[in-house]
C-alpha positions in Angstrom: -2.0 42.7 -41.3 -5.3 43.0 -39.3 -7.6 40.9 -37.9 -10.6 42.0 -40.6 -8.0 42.1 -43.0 -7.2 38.1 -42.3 -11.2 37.6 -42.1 -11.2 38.8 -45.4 -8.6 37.6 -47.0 -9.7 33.8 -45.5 -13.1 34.6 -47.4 -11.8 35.8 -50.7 -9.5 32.6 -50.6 -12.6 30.4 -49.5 -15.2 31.9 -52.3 -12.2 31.3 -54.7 -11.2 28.0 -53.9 -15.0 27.2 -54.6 -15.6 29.4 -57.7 -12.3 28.5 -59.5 -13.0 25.0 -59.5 -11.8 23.2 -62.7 -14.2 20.2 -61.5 -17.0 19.4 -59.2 -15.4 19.2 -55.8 -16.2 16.0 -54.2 -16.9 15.4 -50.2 -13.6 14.0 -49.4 -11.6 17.1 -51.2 -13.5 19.7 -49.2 -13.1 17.9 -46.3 -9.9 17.4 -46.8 -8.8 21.4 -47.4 -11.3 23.5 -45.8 -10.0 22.3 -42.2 -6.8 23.5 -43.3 -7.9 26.7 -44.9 -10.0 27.1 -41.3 -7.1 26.8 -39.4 -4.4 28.7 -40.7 -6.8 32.0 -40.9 -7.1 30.9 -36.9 -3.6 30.5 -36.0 -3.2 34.0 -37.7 -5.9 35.5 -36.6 -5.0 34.7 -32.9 -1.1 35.7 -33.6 -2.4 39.0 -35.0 -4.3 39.3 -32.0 -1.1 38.9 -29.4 0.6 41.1 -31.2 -1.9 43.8 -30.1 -2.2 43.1 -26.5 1.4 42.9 -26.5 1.8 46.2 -28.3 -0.8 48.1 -25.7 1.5 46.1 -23.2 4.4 48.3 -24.1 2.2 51.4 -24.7 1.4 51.0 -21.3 3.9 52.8 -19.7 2.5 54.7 -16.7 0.8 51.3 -15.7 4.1 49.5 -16.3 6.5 51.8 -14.1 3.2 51.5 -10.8 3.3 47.7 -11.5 7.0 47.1 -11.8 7.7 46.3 -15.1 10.7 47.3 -17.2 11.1 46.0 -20.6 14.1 44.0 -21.0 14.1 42.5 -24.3 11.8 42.1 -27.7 10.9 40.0 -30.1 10.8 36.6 -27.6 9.9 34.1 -29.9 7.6 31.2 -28.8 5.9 28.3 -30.4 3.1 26.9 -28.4 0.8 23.2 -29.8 -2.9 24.2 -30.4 -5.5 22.4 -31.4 -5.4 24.1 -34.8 -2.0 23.2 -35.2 1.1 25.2 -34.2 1.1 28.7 -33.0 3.8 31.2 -33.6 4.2 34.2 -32.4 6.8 37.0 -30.6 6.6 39.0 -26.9 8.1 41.4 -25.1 10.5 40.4 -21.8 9.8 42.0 -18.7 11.9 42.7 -15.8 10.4 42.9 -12.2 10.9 44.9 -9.5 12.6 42.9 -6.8 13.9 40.3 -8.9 12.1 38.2 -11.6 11.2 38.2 -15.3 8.5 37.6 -17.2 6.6 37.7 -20.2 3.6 39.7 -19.5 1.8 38.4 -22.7 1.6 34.5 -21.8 0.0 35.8 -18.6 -2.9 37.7 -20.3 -4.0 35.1 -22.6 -3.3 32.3 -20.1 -0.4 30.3 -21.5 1.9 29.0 -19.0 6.0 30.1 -18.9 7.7 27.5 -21.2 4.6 25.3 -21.6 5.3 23.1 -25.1 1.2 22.8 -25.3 -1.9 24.5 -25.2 -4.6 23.5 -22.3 -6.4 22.1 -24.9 -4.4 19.8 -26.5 -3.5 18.7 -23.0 -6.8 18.1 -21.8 -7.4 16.1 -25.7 -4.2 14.0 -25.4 -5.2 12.7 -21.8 -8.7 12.5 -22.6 -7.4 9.8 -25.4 -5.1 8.3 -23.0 -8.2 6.8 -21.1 -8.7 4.2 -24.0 -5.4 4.2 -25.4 -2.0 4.1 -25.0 0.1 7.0 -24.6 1.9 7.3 -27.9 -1.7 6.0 -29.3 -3.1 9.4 -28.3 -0.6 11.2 -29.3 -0.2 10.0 -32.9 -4.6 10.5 -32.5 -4.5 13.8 -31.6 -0.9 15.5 -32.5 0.3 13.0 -35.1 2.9 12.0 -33.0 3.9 15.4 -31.9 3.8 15.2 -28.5 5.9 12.5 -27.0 5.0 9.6 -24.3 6.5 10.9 -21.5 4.8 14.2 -22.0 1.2 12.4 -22.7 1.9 11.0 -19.1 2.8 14.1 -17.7 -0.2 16.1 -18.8 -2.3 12.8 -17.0 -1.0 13.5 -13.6 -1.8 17.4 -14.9 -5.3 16.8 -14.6 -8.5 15.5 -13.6 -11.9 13.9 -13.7 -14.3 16.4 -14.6 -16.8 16.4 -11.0 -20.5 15.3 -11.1 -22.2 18.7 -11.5 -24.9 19.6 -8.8 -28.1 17.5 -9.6 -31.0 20.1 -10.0 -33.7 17.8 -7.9 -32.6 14.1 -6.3 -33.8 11.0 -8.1 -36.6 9.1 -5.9 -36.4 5.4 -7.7 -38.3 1.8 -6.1 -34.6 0.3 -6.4 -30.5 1.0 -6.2 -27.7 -1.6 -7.6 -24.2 -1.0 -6.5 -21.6 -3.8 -8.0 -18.4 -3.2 -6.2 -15.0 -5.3 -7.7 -11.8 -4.6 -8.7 -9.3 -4.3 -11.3 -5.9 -6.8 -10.6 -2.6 -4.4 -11.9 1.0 -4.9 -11.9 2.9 -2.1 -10.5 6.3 -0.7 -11.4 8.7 -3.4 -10.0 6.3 -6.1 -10.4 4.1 -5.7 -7.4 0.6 -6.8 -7.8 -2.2 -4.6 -6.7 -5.7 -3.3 -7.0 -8.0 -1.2 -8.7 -11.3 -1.0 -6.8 -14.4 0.1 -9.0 -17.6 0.7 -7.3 -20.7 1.0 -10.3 -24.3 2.3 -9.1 -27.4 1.9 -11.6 -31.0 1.8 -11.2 -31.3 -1.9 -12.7 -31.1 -3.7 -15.9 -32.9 -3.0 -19.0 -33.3 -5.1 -21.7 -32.4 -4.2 -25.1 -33.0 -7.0 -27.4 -30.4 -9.7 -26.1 -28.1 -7.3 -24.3 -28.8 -5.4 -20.7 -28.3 -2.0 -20.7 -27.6 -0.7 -16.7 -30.1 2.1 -16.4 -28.1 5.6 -15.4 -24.7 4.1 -14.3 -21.9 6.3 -13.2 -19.0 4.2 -11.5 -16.5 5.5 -8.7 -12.7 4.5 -8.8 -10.0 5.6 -6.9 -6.5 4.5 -5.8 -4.5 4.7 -2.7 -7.8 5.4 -0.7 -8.5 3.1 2.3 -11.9 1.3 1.7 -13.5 3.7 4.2 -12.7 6.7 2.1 -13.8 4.9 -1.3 -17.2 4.2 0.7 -17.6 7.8 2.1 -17.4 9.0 -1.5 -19.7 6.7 -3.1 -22.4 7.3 -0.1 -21.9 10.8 -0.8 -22.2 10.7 -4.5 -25.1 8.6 -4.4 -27.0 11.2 -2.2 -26.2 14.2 -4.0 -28.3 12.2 -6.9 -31.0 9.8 -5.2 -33.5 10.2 -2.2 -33.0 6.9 -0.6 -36.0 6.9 1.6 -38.4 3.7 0.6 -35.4 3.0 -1.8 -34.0 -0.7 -1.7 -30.4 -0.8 -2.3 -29.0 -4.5 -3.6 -24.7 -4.4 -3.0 -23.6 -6.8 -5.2 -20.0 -8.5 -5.0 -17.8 -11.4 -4.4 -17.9 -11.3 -0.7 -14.4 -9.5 -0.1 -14.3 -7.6 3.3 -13.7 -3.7 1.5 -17.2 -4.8 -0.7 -19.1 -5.9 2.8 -17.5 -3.1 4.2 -19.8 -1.2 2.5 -22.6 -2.0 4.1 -21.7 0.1 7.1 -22.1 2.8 4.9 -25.7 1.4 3.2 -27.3 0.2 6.3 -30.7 -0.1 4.4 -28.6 -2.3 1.6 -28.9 -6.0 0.5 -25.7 -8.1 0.3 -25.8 -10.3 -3.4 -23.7 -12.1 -4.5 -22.1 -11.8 -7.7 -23.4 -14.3 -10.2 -20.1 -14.8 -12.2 -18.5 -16.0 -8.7 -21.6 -17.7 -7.3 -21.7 -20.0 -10.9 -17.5 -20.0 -11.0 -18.0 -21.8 -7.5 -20.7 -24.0 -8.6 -18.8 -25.0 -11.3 -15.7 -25.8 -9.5 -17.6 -28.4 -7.1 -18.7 -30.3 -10.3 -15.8 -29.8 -12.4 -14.9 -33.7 -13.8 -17.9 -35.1 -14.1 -20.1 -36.5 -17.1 -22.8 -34.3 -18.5 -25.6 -35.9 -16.8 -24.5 -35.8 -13.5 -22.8 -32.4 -13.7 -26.3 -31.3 -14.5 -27.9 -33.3 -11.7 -25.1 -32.1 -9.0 -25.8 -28.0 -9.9 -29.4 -28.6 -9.5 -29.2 -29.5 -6.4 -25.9 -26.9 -5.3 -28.6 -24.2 -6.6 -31.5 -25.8 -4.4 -29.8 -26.0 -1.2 -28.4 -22.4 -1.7 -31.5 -20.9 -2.8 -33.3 -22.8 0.7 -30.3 -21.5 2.9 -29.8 -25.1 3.7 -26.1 -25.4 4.7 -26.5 -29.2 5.8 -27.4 -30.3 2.8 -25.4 -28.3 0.7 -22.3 -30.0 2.4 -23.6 -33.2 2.2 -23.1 -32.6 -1.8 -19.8 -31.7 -0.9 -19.1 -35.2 0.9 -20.5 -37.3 -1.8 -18.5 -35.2 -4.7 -15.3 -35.8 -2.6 -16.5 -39.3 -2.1 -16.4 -39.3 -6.0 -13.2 -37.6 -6.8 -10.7 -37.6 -3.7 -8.2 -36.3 -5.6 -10.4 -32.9 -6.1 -11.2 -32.8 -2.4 -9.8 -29.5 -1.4 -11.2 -27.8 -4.5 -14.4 -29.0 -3.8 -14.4 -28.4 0.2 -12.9 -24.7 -0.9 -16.0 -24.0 -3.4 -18.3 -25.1 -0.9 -17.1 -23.1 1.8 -16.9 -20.2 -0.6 -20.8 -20.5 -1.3 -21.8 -21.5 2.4 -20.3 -18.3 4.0 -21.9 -16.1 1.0 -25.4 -18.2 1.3 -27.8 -15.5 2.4 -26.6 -13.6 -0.7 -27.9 -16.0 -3.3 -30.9 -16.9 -1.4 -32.2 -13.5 -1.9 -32.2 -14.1 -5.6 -34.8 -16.1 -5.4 -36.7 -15.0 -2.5 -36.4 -11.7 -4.0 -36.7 -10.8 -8.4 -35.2 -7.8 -7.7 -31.9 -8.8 -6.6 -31.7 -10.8 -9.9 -31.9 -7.1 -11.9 -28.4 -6.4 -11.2 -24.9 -7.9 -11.1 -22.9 -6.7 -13.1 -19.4 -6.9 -11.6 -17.2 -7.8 -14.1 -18.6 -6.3 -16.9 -17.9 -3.2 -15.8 -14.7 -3.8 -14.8 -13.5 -5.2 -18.5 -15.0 -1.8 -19.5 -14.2 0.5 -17.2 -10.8 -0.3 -16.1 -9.2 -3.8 -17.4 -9.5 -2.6 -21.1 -7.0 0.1 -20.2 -4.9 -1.0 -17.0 -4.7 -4.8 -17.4 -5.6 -6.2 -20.9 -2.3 -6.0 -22.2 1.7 -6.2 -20.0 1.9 -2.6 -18.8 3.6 -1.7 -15.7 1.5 1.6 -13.5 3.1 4.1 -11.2 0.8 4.9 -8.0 1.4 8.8 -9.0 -0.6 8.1 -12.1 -3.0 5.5 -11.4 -4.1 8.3 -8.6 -5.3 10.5 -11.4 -6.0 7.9 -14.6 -9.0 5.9 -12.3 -11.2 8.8 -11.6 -10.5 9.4 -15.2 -11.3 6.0 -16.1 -14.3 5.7 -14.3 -15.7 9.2 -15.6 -15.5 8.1 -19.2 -12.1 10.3 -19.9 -13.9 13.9 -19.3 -11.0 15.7 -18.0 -10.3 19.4 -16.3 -6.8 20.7 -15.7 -6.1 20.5 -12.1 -4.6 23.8 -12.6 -6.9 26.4 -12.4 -6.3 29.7 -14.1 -6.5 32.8 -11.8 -9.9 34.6 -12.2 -8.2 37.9 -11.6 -5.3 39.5 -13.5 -2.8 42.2 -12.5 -4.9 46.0 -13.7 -1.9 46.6 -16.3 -3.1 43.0 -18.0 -6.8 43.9 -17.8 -6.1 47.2 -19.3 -3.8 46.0 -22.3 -6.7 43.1 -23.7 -9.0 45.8 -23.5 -7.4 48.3 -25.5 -6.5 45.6 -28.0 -10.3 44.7 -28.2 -11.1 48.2 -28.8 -9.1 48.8 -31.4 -9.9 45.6 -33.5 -13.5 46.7 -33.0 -12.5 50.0 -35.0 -11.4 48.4 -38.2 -13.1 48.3 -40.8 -12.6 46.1 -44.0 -11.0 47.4 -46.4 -11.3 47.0 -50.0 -9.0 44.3 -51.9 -8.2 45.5 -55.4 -7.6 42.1 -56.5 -10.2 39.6 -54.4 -13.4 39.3 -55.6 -15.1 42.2 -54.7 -15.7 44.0 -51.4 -16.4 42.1 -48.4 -18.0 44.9 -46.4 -21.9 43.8 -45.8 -24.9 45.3 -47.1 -28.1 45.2 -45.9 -30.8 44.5 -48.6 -33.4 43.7 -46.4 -33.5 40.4 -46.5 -31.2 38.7 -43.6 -29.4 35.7 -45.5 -26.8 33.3 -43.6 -24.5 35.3 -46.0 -25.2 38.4 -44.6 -24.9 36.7 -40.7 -21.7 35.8 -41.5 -20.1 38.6 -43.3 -21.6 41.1 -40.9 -20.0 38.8 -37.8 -16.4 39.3 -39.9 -17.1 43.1 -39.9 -17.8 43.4 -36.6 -15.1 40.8 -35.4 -17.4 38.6 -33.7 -17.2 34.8 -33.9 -18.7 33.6 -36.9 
């Protein structure tokens, strides 16, 4: 059966599922069955369509015997996972000169030698993966066909899609960059980290939620802080001029977030509100409302004044108070002493306060995936999933398929698409009526997409 002749077929059975109808066909009936319908014509329509490049592969035989190929066997069956379901479909085994076989079909229409899965369904099932579990994306985009171990396969298969080239750099008044990390356990039991470095153009208010103006976040693992530095500098320049640009690095004062201050000079340490109020709240943890409330007023004054004296004076008198919490307190203080010029800037500067957003992002980004629940990572795969992660699970194949084929391929997918261009529908005694196109005049959507059939174009 041909191509047209599927087209038409798929038409005569869509008009008739329509016209014969016993009742009025509600939304969730037609959405139910016209996928279907859809699909199967696909599948066949691309079977019917291997056939013929593998028949003008055979044909071929002057360009077979200069390339080396000898037919060894026919009829190969194969059964590939698309993402219309499963495709089946026969080839012809090659031998090669010098050793080797091969079936020169998969290699024309880009299917890899015993590859279970198409591209796509690969890039779907890891693109899923970023927010769920591995047999969750399965069972979302296979129902369960594709098993676990191959979800996590196809994950170290691919990669984050990369930024494409900005047509003109950003020039804005202000940068935030919130650096943290993500805490995972390892396979084993080994704690370790996932850094995340977030960079947005400030805070806007949406009702009672912030919205981070035109975020994009950075994660990688196994790089040395250096390396995760170098990238973000680098990313951050192929968007923004920097020049008259202040640039606020917020964090919880680790030594790989200040280490990224060698790489923004121009930048503005902050620190991180959560851990600033965390501290404060850890000085004052026991006592009554009041004088909680009295304590954190003045914690807040002495930072915001950079006054270290005074600020351990507090400490003193709350160790004076509760003895027993003295190393907590003395620990909290220190914490907020070393990190002092960082909150003073809040308040000697607004615009420090429009950012800070550390761990919000990493619940989002990364925690709701790596950490929220008792899962166990490889380093193999977190080196490919945080990219992933951070680029909102738009994923490429790291496999690249070869922009040029062997002459005898080229050749064969050409001929094929020559001669589906020459059929013409023919007429179906028993469908209802003709299919072949005519031109009234008037161009209806009809007449688009019956003309598109005819002339085996997409439709």
């Amino acid at each position: 059966m041909s191509i047209a002749q599927i087209g038409t077929d798929f038409i005569n059975n869509l008009l008739g599922y329509f016209s014969n109808a016993q009742k009025i066909l509600t939304i969730s009936q037609m959405e139910r069955d016209l996928p279907l319908m859809i699909k199967t014509a696909t599948r066949d329509m691309i079977s019917r369509y291997f056939e013929e490049v593998d028949a003008q592969l055979l044909a071929d035989k002057a360009g077979r015997r200069e390339a080396g190929y000898a037919v060894e066997r026919h009829g190969d069956q194969r059964r590939v996972l698309t993402m219309i379901g499963e495709l089946d479909y026969e080839r012809t085994y090659y031998a090669q000169r010098g050793g080797g076989h091969v079936h020169l079909l998969d290699l024309a229409v880009g299917l890899e030698s015993y590859a279970r899965i198409s591209d796509g369904v690969s890039v779907a099932v890891v693109g899923a993966a970023c927010e769920m579990s591995y047999a969750k994306s399965s069972e979302h985009e296979t129902d369960g066909a594709v098993s676990r171990q191959t979800v996590m396969k196809k994950v170290r298969g691919c990669k984050a899609v990369s930024t494409p080239e900005q047509p003109e750099k950003r020039r804005v008044a202000a940068l935030h960059i919130d650096a943290d990390e993500d805490h995972i356990t390892m396979r084993g039991g080994k704690k370790s980290i996932v850094p995340l470095i977030s960079v947005y153009e400030g805070i806007e208010k949406k009702g009672k939620r912030g919205i981070c103006t035109n975020v994009f976040h950075i994660s990688e693992y196994g790089k040395s802080p250096a390396e995760l530095w170098e990238q973000a500098l680098s990313e951050v320049e192929s968007r923004y001029d920097l020049s008259g640009t202040r640039v606020y690095l917020h964090g919880d004062g680790a030594a790989w977030i200040k280490q990224g201050l060698e790489w923004f000079p121009q930048a503005i340490y902050v620190l991180d509100k959560y851990h600033k109020n965390k501290a404060i709240t850890a000085m004052i943890a026991g006592l009554d409302k009041a004088t909680r409330k009295f304590y954190r007023e003045q914690i807040r004054y002495a930072l915001e004044n950079m006054d270290s004296r005074f600020l351990f004076e507090i400490s003193y008198s709350l160790t004076s108070q509760h003895p027993e919490r003295e190393a907590k307190i003395r620990e909290a203080a220190d914490y907020l002493n070393n990190h002092i010029d960082g909150v003073a800037i809040c308040h000697l500067d607004p615009e420090a306060n429009n950012g800070g957003c550390t761990e919000p992002h990493v619940s989002h980004v990364l925690s709701s995936r790596l950490s929220s629940r008792p899962l166990a990572w490889s380093a193999k795969t977190l080196t490919q999933l945080a990219p992933m992660l951070a680029n909102g699970g738009v994923v490429e194949l790291r496999r690249q398929q070869s922009q040029t084929q062997e002459r005898i391929l080229v050749r064969a997918t050409r001929a094929a698409n020559r001669k589906i261009k020459k059929i013409q529908f023919a007429p179906d005694p028993g469908s209802i009526g003709t299919l072949r196109p005519q031109n009234t005049g008037k161009v209806t959507q009809l007449y688009r997409t019956l003309h598109s059939i005819s002339q085996n174009k997409p439709f």
